[in-house]
C-alpha positions in Angstrom: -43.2 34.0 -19.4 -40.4 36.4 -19.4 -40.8 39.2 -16.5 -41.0 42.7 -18.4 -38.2 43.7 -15.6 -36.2 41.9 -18.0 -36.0 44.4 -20.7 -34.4 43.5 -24.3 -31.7 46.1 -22.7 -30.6 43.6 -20.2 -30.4 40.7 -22.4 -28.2 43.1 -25.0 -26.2 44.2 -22.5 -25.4 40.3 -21.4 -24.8 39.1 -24.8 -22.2 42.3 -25.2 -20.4 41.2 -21.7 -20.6 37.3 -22.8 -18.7 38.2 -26.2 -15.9 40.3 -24.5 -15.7 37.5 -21.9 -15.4 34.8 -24.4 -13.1 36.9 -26.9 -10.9 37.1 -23.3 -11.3 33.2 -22.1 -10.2 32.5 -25.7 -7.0 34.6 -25.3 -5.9 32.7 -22.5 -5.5 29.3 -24.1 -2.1 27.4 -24.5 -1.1 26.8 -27.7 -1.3 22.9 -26.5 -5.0 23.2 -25.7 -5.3 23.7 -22.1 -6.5 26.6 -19.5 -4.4 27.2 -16.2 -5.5 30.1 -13.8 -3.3 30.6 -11.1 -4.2 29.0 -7.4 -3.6 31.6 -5.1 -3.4 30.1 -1.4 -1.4 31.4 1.6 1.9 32.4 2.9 2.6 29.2 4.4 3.3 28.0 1.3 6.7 30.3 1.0 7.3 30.4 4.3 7.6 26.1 4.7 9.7 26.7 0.9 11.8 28.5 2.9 12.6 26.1 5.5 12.3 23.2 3.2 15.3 24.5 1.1 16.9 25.6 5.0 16.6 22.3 6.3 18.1 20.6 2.7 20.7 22.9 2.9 19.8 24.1 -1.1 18.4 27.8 0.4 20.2 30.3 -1.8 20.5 34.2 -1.0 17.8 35.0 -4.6 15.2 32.8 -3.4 15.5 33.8 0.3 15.2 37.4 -0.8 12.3 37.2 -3.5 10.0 34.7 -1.8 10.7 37.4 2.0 9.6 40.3 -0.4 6.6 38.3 -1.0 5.7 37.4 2.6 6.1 40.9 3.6 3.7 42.7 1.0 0.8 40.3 2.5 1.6 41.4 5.9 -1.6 43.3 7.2 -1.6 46.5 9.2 -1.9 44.9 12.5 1.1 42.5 12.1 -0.6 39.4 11.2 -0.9 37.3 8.4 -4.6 35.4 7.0 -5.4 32.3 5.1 -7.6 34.3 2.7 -8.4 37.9 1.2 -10.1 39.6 4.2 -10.1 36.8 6.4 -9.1 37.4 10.5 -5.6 36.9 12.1 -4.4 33.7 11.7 -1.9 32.9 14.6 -0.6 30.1 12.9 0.1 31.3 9.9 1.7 34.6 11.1 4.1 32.4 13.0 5.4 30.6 10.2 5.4 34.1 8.0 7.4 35.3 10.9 10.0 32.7 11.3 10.6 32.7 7.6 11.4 36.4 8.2 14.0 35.8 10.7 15.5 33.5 8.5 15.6 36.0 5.7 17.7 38.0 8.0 14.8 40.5 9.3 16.2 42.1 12.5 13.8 41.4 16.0 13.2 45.1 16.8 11.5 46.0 13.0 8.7 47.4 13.3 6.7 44.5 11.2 8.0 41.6 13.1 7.3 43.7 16.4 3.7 44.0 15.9 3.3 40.3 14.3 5.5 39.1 17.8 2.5 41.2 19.8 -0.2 39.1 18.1 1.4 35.7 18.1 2.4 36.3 22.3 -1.3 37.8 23.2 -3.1 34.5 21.3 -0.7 32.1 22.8 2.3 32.0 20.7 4.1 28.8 19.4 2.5 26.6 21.8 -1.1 27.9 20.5 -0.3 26.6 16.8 -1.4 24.0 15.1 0.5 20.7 15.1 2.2 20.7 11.0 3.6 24.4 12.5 5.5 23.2 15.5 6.8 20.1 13.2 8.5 22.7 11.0 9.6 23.8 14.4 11.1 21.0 15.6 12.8 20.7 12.7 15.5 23.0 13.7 14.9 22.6 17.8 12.7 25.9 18.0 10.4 22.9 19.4 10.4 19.6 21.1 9.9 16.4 19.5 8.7 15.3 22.8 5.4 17.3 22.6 4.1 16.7 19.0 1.7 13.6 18.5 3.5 10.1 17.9 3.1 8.7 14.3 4.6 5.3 14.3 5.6 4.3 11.0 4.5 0.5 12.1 1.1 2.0 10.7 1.9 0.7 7.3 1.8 -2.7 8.5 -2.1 -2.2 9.3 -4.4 -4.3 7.7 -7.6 -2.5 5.5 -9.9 -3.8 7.6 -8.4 -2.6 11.2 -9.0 1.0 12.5 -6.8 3.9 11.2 -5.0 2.3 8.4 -3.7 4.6 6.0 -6.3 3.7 3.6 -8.8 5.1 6.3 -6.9 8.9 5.8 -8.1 10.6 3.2 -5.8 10.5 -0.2 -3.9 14.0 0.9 -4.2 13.3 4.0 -2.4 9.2 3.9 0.3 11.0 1.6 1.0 13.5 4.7 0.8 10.9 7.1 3.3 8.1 5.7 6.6 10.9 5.1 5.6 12.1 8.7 6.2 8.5 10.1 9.6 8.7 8.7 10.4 12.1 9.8 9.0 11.8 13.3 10.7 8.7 13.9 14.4 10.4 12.6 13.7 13.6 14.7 16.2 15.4 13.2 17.5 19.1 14.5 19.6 21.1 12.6 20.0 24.7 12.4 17.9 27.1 11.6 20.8 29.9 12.2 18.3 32.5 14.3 16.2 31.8 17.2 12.7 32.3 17.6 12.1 31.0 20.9 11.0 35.1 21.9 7.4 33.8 20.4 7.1 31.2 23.4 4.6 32.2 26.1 5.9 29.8 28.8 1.7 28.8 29.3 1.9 25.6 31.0 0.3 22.7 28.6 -4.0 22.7 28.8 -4.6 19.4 30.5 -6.2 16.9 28.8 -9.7 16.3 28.2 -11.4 13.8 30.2 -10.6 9.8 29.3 -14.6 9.6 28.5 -14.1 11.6 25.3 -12.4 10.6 22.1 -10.3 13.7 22.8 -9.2 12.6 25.9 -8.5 8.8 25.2 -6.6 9.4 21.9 -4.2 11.6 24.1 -4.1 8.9 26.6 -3.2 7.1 23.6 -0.4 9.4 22.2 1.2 9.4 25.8 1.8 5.4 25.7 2.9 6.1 22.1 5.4 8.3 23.5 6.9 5.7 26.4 7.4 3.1 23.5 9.3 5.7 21.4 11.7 5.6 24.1 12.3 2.0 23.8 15.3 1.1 22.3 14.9 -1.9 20.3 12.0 -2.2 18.1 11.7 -5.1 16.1 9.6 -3.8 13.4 11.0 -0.4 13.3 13.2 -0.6 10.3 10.8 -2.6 7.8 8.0 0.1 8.7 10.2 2.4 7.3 11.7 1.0 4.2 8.1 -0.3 3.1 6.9 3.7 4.0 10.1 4.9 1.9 8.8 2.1 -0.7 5.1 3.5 -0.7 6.9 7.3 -1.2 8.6 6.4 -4.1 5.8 4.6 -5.8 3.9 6.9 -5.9 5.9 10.0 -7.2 4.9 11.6 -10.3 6.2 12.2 -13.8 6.2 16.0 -13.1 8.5 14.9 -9.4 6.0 15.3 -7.2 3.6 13.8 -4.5 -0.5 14.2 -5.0 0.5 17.0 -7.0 0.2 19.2 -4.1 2.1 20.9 -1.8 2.2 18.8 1.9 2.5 15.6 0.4 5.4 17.1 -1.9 7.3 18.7 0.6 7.1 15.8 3.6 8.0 13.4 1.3 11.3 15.4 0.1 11.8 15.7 4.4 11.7 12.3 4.5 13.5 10.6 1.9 16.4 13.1 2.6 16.3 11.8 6.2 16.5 8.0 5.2 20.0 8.9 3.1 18.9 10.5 -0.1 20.7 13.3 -0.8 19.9 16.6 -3.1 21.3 15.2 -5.8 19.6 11.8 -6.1 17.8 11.3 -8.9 14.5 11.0 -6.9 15.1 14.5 -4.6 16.5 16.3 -7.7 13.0 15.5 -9.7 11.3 16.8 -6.6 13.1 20.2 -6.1 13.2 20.5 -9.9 9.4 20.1 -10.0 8.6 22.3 -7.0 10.2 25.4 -9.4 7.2 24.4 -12.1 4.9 25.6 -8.7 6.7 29.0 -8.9 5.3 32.4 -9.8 7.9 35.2 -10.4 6.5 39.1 -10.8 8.4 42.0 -10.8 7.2 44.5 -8.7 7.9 48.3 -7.6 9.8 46.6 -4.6 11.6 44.4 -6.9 10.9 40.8 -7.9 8.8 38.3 -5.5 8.2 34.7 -5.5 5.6 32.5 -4.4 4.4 29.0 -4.4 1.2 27.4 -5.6 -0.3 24.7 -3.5 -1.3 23.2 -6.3 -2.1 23.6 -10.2 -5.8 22.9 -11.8 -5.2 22.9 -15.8 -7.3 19.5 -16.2 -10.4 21.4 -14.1 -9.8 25.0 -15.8 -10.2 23.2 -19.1 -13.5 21.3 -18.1 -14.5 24.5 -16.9 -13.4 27.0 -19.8 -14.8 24.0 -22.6 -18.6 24.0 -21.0 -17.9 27.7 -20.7 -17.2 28.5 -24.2 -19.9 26.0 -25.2 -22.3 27.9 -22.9 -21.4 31.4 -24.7 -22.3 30.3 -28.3 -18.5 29.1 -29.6 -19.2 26.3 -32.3 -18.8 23.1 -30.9 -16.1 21.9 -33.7 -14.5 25.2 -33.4 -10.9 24.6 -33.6 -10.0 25.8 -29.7 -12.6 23.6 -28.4 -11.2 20.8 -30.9 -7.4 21.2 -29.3 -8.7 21.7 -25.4 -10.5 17.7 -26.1 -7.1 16.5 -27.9 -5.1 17.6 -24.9 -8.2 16.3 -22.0 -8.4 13.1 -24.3 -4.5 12.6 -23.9 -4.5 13.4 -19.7 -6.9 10.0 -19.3 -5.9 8.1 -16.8 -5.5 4.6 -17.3 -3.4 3.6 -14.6 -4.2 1.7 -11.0 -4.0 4.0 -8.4 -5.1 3.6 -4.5 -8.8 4.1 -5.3 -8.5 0.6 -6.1 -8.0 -0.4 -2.3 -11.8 0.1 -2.0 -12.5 -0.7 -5.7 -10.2 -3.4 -6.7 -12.6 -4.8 -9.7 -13.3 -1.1 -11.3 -11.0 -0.5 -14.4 -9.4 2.5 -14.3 -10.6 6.0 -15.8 -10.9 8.7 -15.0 -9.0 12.4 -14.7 -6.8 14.2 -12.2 -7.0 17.8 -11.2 -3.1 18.5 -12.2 -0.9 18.1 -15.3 0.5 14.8 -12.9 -1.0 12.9 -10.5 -2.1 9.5 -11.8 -2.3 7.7 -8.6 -5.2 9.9 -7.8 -7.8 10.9 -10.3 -10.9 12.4 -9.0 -14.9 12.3 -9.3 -15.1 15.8 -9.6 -13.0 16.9 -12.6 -13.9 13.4 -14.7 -17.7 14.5 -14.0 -17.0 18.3 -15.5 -14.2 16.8 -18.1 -17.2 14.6 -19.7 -20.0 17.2 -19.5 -17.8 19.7 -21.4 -16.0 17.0 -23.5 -19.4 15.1 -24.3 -20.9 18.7 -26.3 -17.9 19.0 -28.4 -17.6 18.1 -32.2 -14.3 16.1 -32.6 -13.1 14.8 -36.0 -12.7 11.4 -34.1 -15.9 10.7 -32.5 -15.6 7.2 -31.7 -12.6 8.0 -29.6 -13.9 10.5 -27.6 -17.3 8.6 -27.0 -15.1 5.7 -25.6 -13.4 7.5 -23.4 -16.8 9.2 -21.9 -18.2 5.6 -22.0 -14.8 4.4 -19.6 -15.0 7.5 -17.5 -18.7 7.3 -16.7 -18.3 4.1 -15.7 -15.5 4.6 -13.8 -17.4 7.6 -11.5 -20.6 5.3 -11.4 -18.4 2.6 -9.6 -16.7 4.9 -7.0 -20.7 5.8 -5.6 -20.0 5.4 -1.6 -22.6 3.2 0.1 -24.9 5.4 0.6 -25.3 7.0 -2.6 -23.0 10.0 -2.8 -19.4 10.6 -3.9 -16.6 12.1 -2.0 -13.6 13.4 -4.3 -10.8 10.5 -4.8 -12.4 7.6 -2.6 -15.2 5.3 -2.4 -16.4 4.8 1.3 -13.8 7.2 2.5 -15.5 7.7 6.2 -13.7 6.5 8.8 -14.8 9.3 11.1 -11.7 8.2 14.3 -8.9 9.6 11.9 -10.5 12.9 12.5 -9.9 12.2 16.3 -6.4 11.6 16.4 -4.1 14.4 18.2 -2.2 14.9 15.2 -5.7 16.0 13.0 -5.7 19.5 14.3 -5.3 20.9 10.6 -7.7 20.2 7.8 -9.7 18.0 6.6 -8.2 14.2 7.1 -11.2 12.3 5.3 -13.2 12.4 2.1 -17.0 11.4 2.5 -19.7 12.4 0.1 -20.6 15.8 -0.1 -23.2 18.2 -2.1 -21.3 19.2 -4.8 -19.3 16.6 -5.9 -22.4 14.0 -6.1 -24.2 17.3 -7.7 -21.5 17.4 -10.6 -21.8 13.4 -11.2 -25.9 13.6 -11.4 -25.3 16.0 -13.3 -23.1 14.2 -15.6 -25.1 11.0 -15.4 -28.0 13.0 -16.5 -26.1 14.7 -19.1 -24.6 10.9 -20.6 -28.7 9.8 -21.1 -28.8 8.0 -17.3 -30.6 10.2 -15.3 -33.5 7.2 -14.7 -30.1 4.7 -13.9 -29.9 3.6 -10.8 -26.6 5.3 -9.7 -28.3 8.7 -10.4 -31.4 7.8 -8.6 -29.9 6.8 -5.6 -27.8 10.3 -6.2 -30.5 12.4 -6.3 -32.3 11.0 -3.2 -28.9 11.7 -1.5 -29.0 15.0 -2.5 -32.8 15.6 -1.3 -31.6 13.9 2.0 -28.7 16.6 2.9 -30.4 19.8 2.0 -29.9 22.1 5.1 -33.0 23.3 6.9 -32.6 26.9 5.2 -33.1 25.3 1.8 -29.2 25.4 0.8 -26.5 22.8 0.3 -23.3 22.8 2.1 -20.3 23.7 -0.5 -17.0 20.9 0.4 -15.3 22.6 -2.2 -16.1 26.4 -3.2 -17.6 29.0 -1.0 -19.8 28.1 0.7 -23.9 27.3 0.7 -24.1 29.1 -2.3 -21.4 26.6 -4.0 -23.1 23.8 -3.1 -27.1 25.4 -4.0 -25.6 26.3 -7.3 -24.1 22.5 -8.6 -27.2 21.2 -6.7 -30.2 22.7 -8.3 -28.9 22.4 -12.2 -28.2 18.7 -11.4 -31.8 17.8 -9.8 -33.5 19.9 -12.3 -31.4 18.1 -14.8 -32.2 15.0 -13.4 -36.0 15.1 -13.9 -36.8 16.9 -10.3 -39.6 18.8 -11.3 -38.9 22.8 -11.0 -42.1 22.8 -8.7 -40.5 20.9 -6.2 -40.4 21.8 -2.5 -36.4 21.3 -2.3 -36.1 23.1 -5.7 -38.5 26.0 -4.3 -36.9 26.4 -1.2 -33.1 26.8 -2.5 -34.7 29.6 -4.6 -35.9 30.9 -1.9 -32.7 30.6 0.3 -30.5 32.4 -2.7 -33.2 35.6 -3.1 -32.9 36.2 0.5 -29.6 36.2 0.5 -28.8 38.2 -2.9 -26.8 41.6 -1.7 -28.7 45.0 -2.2 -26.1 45.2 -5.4 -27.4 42.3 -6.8 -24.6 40.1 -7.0 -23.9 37.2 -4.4 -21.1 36.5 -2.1 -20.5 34.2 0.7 -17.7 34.8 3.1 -14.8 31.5 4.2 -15.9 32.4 7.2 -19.5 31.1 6.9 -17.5 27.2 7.7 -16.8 28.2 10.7 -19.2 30.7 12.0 -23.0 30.1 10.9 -23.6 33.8 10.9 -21.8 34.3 7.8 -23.1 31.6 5.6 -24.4 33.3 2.5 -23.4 37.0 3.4 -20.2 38.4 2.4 -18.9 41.0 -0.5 -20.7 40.1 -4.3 -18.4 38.6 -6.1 -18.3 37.2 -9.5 -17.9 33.6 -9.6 -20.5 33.3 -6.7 -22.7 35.4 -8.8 -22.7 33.2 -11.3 -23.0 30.3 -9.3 -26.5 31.7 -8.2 -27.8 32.6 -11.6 -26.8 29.5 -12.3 -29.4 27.4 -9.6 -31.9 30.1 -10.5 -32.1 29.6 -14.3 -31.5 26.0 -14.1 -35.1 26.4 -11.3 -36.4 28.4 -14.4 -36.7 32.2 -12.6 -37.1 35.0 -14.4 -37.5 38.5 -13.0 -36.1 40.7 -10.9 -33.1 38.2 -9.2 -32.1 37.4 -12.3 -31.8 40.4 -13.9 -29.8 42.1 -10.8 -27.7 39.3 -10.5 -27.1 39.7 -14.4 -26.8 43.5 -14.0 -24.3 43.2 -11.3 -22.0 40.9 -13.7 -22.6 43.4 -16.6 -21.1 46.5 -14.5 -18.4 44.5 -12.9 -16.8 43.4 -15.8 -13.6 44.6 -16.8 -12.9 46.1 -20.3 -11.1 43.2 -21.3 -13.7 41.1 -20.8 -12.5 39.9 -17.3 -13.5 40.5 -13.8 -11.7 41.4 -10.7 -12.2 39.0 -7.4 -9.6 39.5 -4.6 -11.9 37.4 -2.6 -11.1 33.6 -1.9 -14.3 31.6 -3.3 -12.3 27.7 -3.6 -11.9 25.5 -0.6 -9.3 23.4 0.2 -9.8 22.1 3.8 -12.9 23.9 5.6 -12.2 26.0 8.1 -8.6 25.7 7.1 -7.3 26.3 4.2 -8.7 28.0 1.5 -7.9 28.8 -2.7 -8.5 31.9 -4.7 -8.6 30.5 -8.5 -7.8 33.0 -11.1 -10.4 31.3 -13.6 -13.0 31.1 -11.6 -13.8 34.9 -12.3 -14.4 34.2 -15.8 -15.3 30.9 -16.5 -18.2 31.1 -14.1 -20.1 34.4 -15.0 -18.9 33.9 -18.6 -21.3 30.3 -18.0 -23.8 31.7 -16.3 -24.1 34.9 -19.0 -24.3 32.8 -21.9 -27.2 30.3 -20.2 -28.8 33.4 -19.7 -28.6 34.9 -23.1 -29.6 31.7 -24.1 -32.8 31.2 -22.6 -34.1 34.6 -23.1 -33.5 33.8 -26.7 -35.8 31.0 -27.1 
């Protein structure tokens, strides 16, 4: 029974915001078929473009100035520079924002780079940052080569089966890792034409932790590492790195790219320049070339910036926007629904990729987050590709029921051992990469995690196999990791509230009963932590600091993400309608909403994504469930 807080004012007032959101979502479509929001990261992005292009020698005076602009209008009062929208300092990042600065021909004594210098000296300047900072460093001998962890490229001779072969990294992280074996080993040092050696502290080094920690050992390790480097012959040196060159170049994209993100792109470039291709070959030109398809222009009332995105997400902004529109009441053979499923049909990926290291006998499905990157499709967006692509009407029905058919099976066979499913690998664990000196920066492996195995029950349960074994074995997963507040932990969006929002739909969708003790107590955990405005919001923060998990500003994709849990659990009442409320009076006259705030994650506690979609697709969901079920 419907709470009478839930008057038939509320409902009209949703099904008014979900047309205007719809009308807009619909707007946004390419005339090909596909969604693209922007992915909005950080500053390192620009700031490593411009060094990239530095190093290359290919930095010219438009994109020097444009991409500075940029870096300086996200320049906080107090000098520093964040990885997300209201985030702290981050000393790291404001040294690279700095350096990029210098380069860009900002004198030392301005009054921006002086109070940035005050920050970066009084939290331990250069020798404080992380490890991928004082590489870029090194680069251009603002560093030492001599005190960065050792990466022998010898590690591609490393069987599967022994200890930190690159099959152990996770996908992003084994494309990182083989270009930084070539680089490390050439140790190159040209000029970066300023000096920023005014950011050193002089601190002597922290001494090392003791041998009876992993800590300590692996350093112990790194320093023998170090005394081999200095020997001059090395028998296997030069076949280590033509087969790492060899991996490189196997595994670049159509669109010139690595991964189809942003490290893996830009190391590799380092380090097939470094073993004699120049920026005009072929292979580097494709590269650079495709790097400019990453590139946002804007004029502004300082004059025209540029930035970088990390990465591009038009395969999972189209699974998103299809279930979206299908959600809000748009015909399921209406023709924009018909040309997203042409172009998702087309992006199938039918290739091998290294998946197939741990699943050698699985045929290949599957789709990838970007317009290119076939070496690595992922669990994630082929589980939301098939639970939009699934509800839509196409004129050729036996094609797009084969390709569901190839995909599902495809997901079902990358399950991990024990029952969930990380991103891109099966069984991707190995726990002692995480260890290494050099893993000071991200996340280096891909185990299962709460949302992702949430999306594939989900999309089991959707396909008819919610009783299969696979989804079974899922669910209990699932039940197993539920935090002792009742929440899920969120790998990949913001935060507990990410992860209680894919998990509830998919166990109620799976046959958990609503009445059940995990379903009851997420409910529980997501009223307590609804803000006195009624929307929901969950700060990056909360990944690093347990205080903050589930508190932070109400925004709208995290808003919906609630309503979402809560109308899959079947609540009605006052939550809901608050949470509906505060979507209704957030929205935007176009039928839009406005979130500054960061609510994707990249690396936890690292690195984190503000996805221009996710404001709409999300609420624009969650609205039409909601009309939905107070119509019948």
């Amino acid at each position: 029974m419907i709470d009478r807080t839930e008057t038939a004012e509320t409902v009209a007032a949703a099904r008014a915001a979900t047309e205007r959101a719809r009308d807009y979502l619909l707007s946004l479509q390419h005339e090909q078929g596909w969604w693209k929001g922007e992915l909005e990261t950080n500053v390192t992005m620009d700031a490593e473009d411009i060094l990239l292009r530095r190093f290359l020698g290919v930095l010219d005076e438009q994109t020097l100035a444009e991409s500075a602009r940029w870096i300086r209008s996200c320049q906080r009062a107090d000098g520093t520079w964040a990885n997300f929208h209201g985030g702290p300092p981050d000393l790291s990042t404001t040294v690279e924002a700095y350096v990029a600065l210098r380069v860009a021909g900002d004198p030392l004594d301005a009054a921006h780079l002086r109070r940035a210098r005050e920050y970066i000296l009084h939290h331990g300047g250069i020798e404080a940052t992380r490890v991928f900072t004082r590489i870029w460093l090194a680069l251009f001998g603002e560093w030492s080569w001599d005190e960065l962890p050792v990466l022998p490229p010898e590690l591609m001779f490393l069987p599967g089966w022994f200890p930190l072969n690159i099959y152990d990294w996770a996908c992003w992280a084994r494309q990182t890792v083989v270009p930084l074996t070539i680089v490390g080993s050439a140790r190159p040092n040209r000029p970066l034409g300023v000096s920023v050696r005014e950011l050193r502290t002089g601190r002597p080094r922290p001494e090392p932790a003791s041998l009876l920690t992993w800590a300590g050992a692996f350093h112990r390790l790194d320093g023998a590492l170090h005394l081999l480097e200095r020997i001059p012959v090395k028998p296997l040196r030069g076949r280590a790195l033509a087969r790492a060159e060899r991996w490189i170049l196997d595994r670049q994209e159509a669109d010139g790219g690595w991964g189809g993100i942003q490290p893996p792109w830009v190391y590799s470039i380092l380090a097939l320049h470094l073993r004699g291709y120049s920026t005009d070959h072929p292979v580097l030109r494709k590269a650079l070339d495709g790097l400019d398809g990453f590139t946002i222009r804007e004029q502004t009332p300082e004059g025209w910036v540029r930035r970088l995105e990390a990465c591009q997400s038009p395969v999972w902004d189209t699974a998103l926007a299809i279930t979206a529109l299908l959600d809000a009441g748009l015909p399921p053979d209406d023709p924009a629904l018909v040309r997203a499923a042409d172009w998702v049909l087309r992006e199938e990926i039918t290739e091998p990729g290294d998946w197939q290291v741990r699943r050698p006998d699985l045929t290949p499905s599957g789709w990838a987050f970007e317009f290119a990157n076939d070496h690595y499709p992922d669990t994630d967006d082929t589980a939301e590709v098939v639970l939009g692509l699934r509800r839509v009407e196409h004129p050729e029905p036996a094609r797009l029921g084969a390709t569901v058919r190839r995909a599902v099976a495809w997901v079902t066979g990358m399950q991990s051992r024990d029952g969930g499913w990380g991103a891109f690998d099966a069984d991707n664990t190995q726990w002692l990469c995480e260890k290494l000196p050099f893993c000071d920066f991200g996340a280096v492996i891909d185990p299962p995690s709460a949302d992702v195995t949430a999306h594939v029950v989900e999309m089991l349960a959707a396909c008819g196999q919610e009783r299969s074994v696979a989804a079974r074995r899922g669910v209990r997963w699932l039940l197993d990791h539920q935090e002792r507040d009742g929440s899920w932990f969120g790998r990949w969006g913001a935060n507990h509230v990410y992860g209680t929002g894919a998990v509830v739909p998919a166990l109620v969708a799976c046959g958990v009963p609503r009445k059940h003790e995990a379903v009851r107590r997420a409910v529980n955990w997501l009223v307590r932590h609804q803000n006195p405005d009624g929307g929901w919001g969950e700060d990056m923060r909360s990944y690093v600091d347990p205080s903050w998990v589930g508190k932070g500003e109400s925004t709208a994709s995290q808003t919906a993400w609630a309503l979402l849990a809560l109308l899959a659990a079947g609540q009605h009442g006052e939550p809901v309608r608050r949470g509906v409320g505060w979507l209704v009076r957030a929205q935007r006259g176009d039928g839009g909403w406005d979130e500054p705030q960061f609510t994707g994650t990249g690396f936890p506690g690292d690195f984190y994504i503000n996805y221009h979609l996710y404001r709409l697709v999300f609420p624009l969901t969650a609205l039409g469930r909601y009309v939905e079920v107070r119509r019948s």
